[in-house]
C-alpha positions as CSV (number, residue, x, y, z in Angstrom):
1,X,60.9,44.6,101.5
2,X,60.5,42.8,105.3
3,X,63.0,44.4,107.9
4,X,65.8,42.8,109.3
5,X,64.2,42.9,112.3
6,X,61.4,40.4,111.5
7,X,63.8,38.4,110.2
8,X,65.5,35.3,112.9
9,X,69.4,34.9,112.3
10,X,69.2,31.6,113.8
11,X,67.4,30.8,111.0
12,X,68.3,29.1,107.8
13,X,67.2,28.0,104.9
14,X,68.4,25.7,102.5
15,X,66.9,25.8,99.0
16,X,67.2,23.4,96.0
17,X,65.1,21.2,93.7
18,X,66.2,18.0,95.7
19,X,65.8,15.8,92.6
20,X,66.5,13.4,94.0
21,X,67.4,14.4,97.2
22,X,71.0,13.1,97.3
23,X,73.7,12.4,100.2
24,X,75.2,15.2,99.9
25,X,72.0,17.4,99.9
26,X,71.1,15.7,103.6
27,X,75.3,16.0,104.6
28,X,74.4,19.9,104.0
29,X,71.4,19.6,106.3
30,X,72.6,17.5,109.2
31,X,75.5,20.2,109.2
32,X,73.2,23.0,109.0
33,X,70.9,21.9,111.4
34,X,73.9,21.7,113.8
35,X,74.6,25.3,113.4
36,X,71.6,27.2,113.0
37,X,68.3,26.8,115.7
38,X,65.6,26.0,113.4
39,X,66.8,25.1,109.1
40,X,64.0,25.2,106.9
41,X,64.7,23.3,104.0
42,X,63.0,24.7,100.6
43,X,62.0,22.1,97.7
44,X,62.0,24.5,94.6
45,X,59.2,24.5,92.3
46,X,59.9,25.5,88.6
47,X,57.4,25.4,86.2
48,X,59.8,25.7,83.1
49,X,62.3,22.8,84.6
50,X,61.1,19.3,83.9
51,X,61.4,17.4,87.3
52,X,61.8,13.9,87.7
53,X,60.0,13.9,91.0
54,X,56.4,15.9,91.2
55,X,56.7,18.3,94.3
56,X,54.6,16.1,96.3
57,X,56.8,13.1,96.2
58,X,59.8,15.4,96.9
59,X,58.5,16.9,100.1
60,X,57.6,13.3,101.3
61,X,60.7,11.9,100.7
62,X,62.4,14.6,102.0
63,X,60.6,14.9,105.1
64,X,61.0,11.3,105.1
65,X,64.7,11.3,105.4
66,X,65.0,14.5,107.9
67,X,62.8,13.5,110.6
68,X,65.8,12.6,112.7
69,X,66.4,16.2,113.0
70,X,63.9,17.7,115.2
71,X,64.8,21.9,113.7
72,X,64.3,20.2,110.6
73,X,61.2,21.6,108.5
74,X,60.4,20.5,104.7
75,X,58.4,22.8,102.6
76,X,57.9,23.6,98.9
77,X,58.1,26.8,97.4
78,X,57.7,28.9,94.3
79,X,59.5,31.9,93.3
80,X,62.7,33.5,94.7
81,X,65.4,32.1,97.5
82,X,64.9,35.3,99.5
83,X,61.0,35.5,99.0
84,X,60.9,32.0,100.4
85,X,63.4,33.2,103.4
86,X,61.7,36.2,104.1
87,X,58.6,34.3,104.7
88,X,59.9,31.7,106.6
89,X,61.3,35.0,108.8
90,X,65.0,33.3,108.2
91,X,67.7,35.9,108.0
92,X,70.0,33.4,106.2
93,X,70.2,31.4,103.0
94,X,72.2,28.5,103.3
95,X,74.4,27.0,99.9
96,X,76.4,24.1,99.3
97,X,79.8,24.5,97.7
98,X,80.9,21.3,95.8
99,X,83.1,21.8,93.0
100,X,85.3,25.1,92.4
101,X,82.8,24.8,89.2
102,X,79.7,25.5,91.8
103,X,81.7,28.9,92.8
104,X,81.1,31.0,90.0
105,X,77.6,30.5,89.9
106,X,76.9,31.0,94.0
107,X,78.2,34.1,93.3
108,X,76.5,35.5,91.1
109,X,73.3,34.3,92.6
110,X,74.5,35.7,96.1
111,X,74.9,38.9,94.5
112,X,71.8,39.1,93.1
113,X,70.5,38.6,96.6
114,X,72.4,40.8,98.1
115,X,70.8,43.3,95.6
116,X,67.2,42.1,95.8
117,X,67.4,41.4,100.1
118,X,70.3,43.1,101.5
119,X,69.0,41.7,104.7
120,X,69.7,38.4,104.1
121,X,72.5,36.7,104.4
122,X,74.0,34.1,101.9
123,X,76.5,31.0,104.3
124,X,78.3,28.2,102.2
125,X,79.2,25.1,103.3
126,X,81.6,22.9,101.5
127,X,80.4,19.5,100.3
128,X,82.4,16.7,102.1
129,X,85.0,15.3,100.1
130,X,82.7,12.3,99.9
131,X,80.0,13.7,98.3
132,X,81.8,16.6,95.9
133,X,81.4,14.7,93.0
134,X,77.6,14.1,93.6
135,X,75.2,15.8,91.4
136,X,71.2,15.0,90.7
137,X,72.1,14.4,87.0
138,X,75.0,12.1,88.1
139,X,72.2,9.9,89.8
140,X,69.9,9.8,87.4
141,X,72.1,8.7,84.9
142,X,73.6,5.7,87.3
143,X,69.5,4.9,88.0
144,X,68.9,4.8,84.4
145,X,72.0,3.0,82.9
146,X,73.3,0.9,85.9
147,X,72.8,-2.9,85.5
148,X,71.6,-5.7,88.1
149,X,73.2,-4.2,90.5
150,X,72.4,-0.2,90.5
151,X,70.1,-0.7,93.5
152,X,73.4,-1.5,95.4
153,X,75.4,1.4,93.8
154,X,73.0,4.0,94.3
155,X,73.4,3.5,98.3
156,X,76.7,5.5,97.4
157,X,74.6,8.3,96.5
158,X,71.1,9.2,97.8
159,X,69.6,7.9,101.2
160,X,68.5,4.4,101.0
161,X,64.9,5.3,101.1
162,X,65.2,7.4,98.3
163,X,66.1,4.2,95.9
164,X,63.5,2.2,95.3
165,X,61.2,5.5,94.2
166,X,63.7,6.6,92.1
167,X,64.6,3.3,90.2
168,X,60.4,2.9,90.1
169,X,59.8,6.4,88.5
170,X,62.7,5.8,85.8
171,X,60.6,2.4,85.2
172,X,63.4,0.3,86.6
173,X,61.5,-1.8,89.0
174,X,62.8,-5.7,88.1
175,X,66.2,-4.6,90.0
């Protein structure tokens, strides 16, 4: 285990498989990177999930769409939340709350943290009303059944740069 000590409170991450990277998932990191000094954001890498995105195209995109904010850093990461935290020397890991549904499941996850890194702390932030309802399966689902017009309805949903790779890797590139 690191000590707390080594470990900067100013510090956040935000974890998350960030595919796709939605509107919600940046509305979490512009509001993070207003509270904490330095937010390192933490692409996810799962071996047993099938991801729509490979890492590489996440961490571009991603880095892509947070260069406005200078305390903004992009990496990709195997293993454990905390791990990742403790190696980035962040003394915080940073959680979006959308639904009441999204409750449950934080926390037991921030329990289990609690156990495996007592020295790190778990911080939720609400969604935005706007983008409660968001969800990377949500997306996917209007990128692969939308019409003519799903180009123009995904703006709703995921940062405009993130829509033309998105429809292109679901094969929908004659919208």
């Amino acid at each position: 285990m690191g000590s707390s000590s080594s470990l900067d409170p100013r510090h956040a991450v935000y974890v998350g498989s960030f595919d796709p990277l939605t509107l919600g998932h940046l509305d979490i990191i512009r509001r993070g990177a207003r509270v904490y000094e330095k937010l390192t954001v933490g692409i996810g890498l799962n071996p047993d999930k099938q991801s729509l995105f490979p890492p590489e195209e996440r961490l571009q995109l991603t880095q892509q769409v947070t260069e406005e904010f200078p305390n903004v850093t992009v990496r990709c990461f195997h293993g454990l939340a905390v791990s990742f935290a403790r190696e980035c020397q962040a003394a915080v890991v940073l959680r979006g709350l959308r639904m009441l549904t999204d409750i449950e499941s934080e926390f037991r996850m921030s329990l289990a943290n609690r156990t495996l890194a007592p020295e790190i702390e778990s911080v939720f932030l609400m969604a935005s009303d706007r983008y409660s309802h968001i969800s990377s399966t949500l997306i996917k689902q209007i990128a692969q059944m939308g019409g003519a017009d799903t180009a123009i309805h995904l703006k709703g949903f995921v940062p405009e740069s993130v829509i033309e790779p998105l429809l292109a890797r679901l094969g929908r590139t004659n919208l």
